[in-house]
C-alpha positions in Angstrom: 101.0 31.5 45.0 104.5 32.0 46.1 107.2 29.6 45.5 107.5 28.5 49.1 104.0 27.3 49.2 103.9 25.2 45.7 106.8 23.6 47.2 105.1 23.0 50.4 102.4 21.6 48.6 104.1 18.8 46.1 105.9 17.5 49.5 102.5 16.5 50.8 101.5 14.9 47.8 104.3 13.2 47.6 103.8 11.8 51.0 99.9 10.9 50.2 100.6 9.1 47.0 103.7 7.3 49.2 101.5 6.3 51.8 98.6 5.3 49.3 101.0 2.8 47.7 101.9 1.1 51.1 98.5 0.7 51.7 97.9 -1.0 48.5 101.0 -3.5 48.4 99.5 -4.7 51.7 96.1 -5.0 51.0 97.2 -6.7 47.9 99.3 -9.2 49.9 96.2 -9.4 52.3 94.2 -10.5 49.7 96.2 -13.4 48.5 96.1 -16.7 49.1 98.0 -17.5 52.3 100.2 -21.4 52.5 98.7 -23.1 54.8 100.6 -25.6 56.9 100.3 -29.6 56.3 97.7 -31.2 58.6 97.7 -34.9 60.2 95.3 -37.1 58.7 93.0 -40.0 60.3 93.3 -42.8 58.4 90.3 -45.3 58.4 93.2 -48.3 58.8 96.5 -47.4 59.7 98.1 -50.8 59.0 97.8 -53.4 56.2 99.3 -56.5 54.4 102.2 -56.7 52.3 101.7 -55.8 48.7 99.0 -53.4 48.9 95.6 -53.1 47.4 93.4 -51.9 50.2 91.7 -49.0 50.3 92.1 -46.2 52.6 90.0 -43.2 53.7 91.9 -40.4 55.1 90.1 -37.8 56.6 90.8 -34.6 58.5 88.2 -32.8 60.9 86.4 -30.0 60.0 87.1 -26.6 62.1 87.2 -22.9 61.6 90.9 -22.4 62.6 92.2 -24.7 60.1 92.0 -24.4 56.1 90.5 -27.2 54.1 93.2 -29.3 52.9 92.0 -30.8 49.9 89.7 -28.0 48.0 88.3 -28.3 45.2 90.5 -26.9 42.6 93.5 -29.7 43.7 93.6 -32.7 42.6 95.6 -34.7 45.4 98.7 -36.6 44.8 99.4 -38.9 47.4 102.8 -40.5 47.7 104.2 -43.3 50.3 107.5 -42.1 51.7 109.7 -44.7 53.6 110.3 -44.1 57.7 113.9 -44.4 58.3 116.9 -42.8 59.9 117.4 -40.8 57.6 113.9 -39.9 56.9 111.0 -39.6 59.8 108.8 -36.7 58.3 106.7 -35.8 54.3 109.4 -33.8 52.5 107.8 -30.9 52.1 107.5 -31.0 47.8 106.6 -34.4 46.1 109.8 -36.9 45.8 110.7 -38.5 42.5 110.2 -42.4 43.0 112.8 -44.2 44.5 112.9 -48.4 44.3 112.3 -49.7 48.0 115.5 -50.5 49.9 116.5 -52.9 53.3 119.2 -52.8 55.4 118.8 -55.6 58.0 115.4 -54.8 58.8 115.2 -50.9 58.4 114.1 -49.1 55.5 116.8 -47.3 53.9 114.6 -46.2 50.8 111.8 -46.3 48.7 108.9 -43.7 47.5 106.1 -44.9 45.7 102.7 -42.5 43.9 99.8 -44.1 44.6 97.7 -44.2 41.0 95.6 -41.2 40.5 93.0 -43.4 39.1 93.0 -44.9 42.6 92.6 -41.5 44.2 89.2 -39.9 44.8 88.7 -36.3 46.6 85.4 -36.6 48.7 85.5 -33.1 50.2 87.8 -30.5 50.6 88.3 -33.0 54.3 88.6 -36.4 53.2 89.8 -38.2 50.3 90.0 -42.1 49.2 93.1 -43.7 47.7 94.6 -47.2 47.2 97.4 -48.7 48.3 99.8 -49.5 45.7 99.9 -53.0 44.8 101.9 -52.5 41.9 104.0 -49.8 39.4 103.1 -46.3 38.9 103.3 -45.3 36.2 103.0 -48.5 34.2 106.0 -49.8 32.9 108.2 -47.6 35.2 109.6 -50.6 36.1 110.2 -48.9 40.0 108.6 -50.9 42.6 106.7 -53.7 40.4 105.5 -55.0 43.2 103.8 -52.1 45.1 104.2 -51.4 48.6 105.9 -54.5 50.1 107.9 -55.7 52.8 111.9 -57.3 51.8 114.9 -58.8 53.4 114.2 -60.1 56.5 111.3 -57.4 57.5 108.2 -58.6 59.2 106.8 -54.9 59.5 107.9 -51.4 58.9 106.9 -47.9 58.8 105.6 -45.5 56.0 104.4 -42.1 55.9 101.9 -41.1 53.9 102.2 -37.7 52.3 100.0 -35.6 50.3 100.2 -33.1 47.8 98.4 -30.4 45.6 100.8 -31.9 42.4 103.3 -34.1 41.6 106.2 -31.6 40.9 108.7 -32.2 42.8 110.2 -28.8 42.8 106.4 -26.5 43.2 104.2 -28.6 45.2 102.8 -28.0 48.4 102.5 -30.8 51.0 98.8 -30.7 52.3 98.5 -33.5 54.8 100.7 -36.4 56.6 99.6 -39.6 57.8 101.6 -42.6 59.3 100.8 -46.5 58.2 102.4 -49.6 59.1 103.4 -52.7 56.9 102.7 -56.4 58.0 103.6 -59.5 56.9 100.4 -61.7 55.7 100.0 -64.4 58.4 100.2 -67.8 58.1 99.4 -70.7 60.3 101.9 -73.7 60.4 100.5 -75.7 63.7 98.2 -75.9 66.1 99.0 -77.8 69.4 96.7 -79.2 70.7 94.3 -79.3 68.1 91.2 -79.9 70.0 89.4 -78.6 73.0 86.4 -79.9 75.1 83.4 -77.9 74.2 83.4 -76.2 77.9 86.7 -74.5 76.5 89.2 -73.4 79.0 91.6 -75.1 76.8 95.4 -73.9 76.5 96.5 -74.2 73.1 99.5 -72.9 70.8 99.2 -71.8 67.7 102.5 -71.6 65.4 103.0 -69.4 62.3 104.5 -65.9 61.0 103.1 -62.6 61.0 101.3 -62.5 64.4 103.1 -59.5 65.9 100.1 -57.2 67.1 101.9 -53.9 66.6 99.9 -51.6 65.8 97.2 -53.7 66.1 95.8 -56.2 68.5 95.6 -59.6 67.7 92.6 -61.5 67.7 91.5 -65.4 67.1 88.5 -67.6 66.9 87.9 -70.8 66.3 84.2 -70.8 63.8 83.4 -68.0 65.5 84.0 -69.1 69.5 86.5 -65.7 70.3 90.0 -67.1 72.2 91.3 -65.2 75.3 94.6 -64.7 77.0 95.7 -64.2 73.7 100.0 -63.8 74.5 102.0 -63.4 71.5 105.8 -64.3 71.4 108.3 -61.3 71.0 109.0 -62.7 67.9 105.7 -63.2 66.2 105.6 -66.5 64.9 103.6 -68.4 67.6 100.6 -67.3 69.9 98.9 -69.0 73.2 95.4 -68.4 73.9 92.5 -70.3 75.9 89.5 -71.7 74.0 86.1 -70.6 74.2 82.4 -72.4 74.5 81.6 -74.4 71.9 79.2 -76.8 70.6 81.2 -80.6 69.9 82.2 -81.0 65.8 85.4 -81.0 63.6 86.5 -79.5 60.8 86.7 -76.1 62.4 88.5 -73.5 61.4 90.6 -71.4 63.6 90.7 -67.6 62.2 93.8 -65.4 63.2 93.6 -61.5 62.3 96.6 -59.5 63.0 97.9 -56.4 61.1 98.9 -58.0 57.7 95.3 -59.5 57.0 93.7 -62.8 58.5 94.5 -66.8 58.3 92.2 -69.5 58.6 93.3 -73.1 59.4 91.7 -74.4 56.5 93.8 -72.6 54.4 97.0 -72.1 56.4 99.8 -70.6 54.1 97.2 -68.0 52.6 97.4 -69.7 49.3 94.2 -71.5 48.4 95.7 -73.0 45.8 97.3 -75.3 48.2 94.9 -78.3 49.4 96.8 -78.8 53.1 94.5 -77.7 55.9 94.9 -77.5 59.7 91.3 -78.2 61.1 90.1 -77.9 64.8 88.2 -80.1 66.6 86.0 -79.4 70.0 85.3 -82.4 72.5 82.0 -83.2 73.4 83.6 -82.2 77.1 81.4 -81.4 80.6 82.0 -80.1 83.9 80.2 -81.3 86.9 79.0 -79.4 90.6 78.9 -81.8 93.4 81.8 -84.2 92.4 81.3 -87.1 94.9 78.0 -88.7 97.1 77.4 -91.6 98.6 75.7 -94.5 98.5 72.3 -94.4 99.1 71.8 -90.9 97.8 70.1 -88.9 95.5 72.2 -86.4 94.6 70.9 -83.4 91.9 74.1 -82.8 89.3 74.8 -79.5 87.8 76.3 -80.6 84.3 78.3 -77.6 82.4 79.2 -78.1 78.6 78.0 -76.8 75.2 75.6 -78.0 72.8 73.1 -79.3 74.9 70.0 -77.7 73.7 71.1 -79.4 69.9 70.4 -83.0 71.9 66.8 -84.7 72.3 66.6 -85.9 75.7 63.6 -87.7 77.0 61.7 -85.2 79.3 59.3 -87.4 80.5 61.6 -89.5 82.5 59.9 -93.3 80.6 62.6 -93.7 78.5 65.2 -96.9 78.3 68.4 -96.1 79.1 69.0 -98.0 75.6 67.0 -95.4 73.2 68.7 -93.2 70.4 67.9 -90.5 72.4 70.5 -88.6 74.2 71.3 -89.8 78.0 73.6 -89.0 80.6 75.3 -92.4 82.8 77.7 -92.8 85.6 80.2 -94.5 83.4 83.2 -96.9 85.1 85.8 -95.4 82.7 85.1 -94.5 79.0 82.2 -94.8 77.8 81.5 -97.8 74.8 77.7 -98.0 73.4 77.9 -101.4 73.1 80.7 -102.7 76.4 81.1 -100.4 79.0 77.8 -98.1 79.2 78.0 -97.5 83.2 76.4 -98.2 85.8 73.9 -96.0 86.8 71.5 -93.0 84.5 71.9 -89.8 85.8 68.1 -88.9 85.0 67.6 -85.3 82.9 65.8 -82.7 85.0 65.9 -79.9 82.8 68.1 -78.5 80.1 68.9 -75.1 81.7 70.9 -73.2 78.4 73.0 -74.5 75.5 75.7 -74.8 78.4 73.9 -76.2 80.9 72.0 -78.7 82.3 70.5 -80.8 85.5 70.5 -84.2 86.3 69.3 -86.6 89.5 71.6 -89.3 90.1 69.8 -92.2 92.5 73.0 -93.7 94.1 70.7 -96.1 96.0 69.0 -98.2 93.1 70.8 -101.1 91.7 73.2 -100.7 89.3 73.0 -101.3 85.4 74.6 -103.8 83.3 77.4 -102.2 81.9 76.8 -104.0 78.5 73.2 -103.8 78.0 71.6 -100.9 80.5 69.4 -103.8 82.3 68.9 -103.1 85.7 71.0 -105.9 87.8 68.6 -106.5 90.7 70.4 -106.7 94.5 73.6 -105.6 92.8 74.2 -101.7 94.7 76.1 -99.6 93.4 79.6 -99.9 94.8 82.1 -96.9 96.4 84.8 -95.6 93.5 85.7 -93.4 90.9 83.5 -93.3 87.5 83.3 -90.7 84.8 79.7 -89.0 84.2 79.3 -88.9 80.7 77.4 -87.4 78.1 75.6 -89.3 75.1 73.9 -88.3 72.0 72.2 -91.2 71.7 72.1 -93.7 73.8 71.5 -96.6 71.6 73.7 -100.6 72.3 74.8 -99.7 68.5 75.2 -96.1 68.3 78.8 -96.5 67.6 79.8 -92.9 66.5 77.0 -91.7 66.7 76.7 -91.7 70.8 79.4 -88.6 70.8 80.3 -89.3 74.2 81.4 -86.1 76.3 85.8 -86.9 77.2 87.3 -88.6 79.7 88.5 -85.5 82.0 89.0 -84.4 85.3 85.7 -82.3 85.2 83.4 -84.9 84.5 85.0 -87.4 87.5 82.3 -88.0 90.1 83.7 -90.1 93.4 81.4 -92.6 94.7 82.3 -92.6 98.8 81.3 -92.0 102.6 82.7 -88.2 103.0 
């Protein structure tokens, strides 16, 4: 072999073994483990009261084009990062705790790890952690409290970031999540306190920590929903209409908004305290025609609630003076044992719980107003009379007759239209 070829020669191997080691520094880095990029997370509740202590699922959705955040070699550390100006996002390694700080009502600082005794990995997509409700770790003496509103905040922001450690200098942020802080509400008044049980009733309801952001506010009163619910920009009052309802008292009226729900019956959220607000519904009807005349027999439509919990007499033979329940054409309010009216508006048929039908003989002789006898050649006379609703009908019923209000939906105008 000549000189000029074993020189030719090494140059090509040189060039092989060059491009062999390329090829293996890339497939090498091919082969590693690439960093994949934080993902959002669903929470299963995105807001909660002041001081912590709920649970929260957070979750991510499956799919082929994203890697599985939470796998099974990590243990996740989840940390609560404040939202402020001059922090919006996760850092992208784990923060060293930092004691929560107000100015006005922004967030100015504050990082709190949730307990990793509080933290559970379900999958490699979901995991399960608390909300701090106090220190971590114990006797760190950072944020004794847990995760809490201060100053003069009624809500504010937090993200939720978490991580495959808790080094603050090698960890890898694997998913984000945003949650709001409420203040726990609290009910201070309710005006006015009582509704007839057709509802339709405006009422106010006074308090703290009714703003619905992020989450609606709802309201019930033992279980009867509210509508029109308008909250004031503020969040310490609320107006809402009343719902059907049976007649009672002692009710409670239920308020959920972000921070947690508030009954009446234990206003301030401290059932330690004995004051309660309760609510009462009015044994209230609403009445289709409104007026007749005399000599008619007019068939009423009667609207309310809580008839079907009334025994009427359906077979049309009882006295106007039994402890059954009754319904009479009453001159004013109704008094079991002075002013009963003058004239039975005689069942038909109890349609629902909410309504029922009546016929009202307008050209029999009217009834003493003190003891339901019949006061023969005595018409009844042209005017204005309440139809009321009794329980029971008895000259000594007393409380017991529960007659339906005085209002403009039960007045029924005797008159030649």
């Amino acid at each position: 072999m000549s000189a000029r070829t074993a020189r030719t020669i090494r140059r090509f191997a040189r060039a092989v073994l060059a491009s062999v080691t390329v090829t293996a520094v890339l497939l090498a880095g091919a082969s590693g483990p690439a960093s994949a990029a934080a993902v959002t997370m669903a929470l299963s509740v995105a807001y909660g009261p002041t001081g912590g202590g709920g649970m929260i699922i957070g979750s991510v959705a499956p799919n082929s084009s994203t890697v599985a955040p939470f796998p099974a070699d990590t243990t996740p550390v989840v940390q609560f990062q404040y939202v402020g100006a001059g922090s919006t996002a996760c850092t992208p390694t784990a923060r060293t705790r930092t004691q929560i700080a107000v100015t006005g009502t922004a967030t100015t600082a504050g990082v709190l790890t949730v307990d990793p005794a509080t933290v559970k990995r379900v999958t490699s997509w979901k995991l399960v952690f608390q909300v701090p409700d106090s220190e971590y770790p114990p006797g760190d003496g950072i944020n004794t409290t847990g995760l809490v509103l201060i100053g003069a905040q009624s809500q504010s922001k937090w993200n939720i970031c978490v991580y495959d450690s808790d080094s603050t200098t090698a960890s890898h942020l694997l998913a984000t999540a945003l949650y709001t802080l409420a203040l726990v509400p609290t009910i201070t008044s309710i005006s006015p306190a009582s509704s007839p049980a057709v509802g339709e009733e405006t009422i106010t309801v006074n308090g703290t920590g009714f703003t619905p952001i992020p989450a609606p506010l709802s309201a019930s009163i033992d279980g009867a929903e509210l509508t029109n619910i308008k909250v004031a920009s503020n969040g310490n009052s609320f107006t809402a209409t009343t719902g059907l309802h049976a007649p009672g008292t002692g009710l409670a009226l239920s308020v959920t908004a972000p921070g947690g729900t508030v009954s009446s019956l234990d206003p301030d959220n401290n059932p330690g305290t004995p004051a309660t607000l309760p609510f009462a519904y009015t044994n209230g009807i609403t009445i289709s025609p409104t007026t007749a005349a005399v000599d008619d027999l007019v068939t009423v439509d009667v609207t309310g609630a809580g008839f079907s919990l009334l025994s009427f007499d359906t077979s049309g033979g009882a006295s106007p003076t039994s402890a059954q329940a009754h319904i009479f054409l009453v001159d004013g309010a109704y008094d079991p044992a002075t002013n009963r009216g003058v004239a039975e508006c005689v069942l038909g048929v109890v349609v629902s719980d909410t309504e029922l039908v009546c016929d009202l003989d307008l050209s029999a002789d009217q009834l003493n107003p003190t003891t339901s006898a019949t006061v023969p050649g005595t018409p009844i006379v042209d005017g204005a009379y309440i139809l009321t609703v009794v329980a029971n009908g008895a000259t000594n019923a007393a409380g017991l007759a529960s007659p339906s209000i005085v209002s403009s939906g039960s007045a029924f105008v005797v008159a030649p239209y």
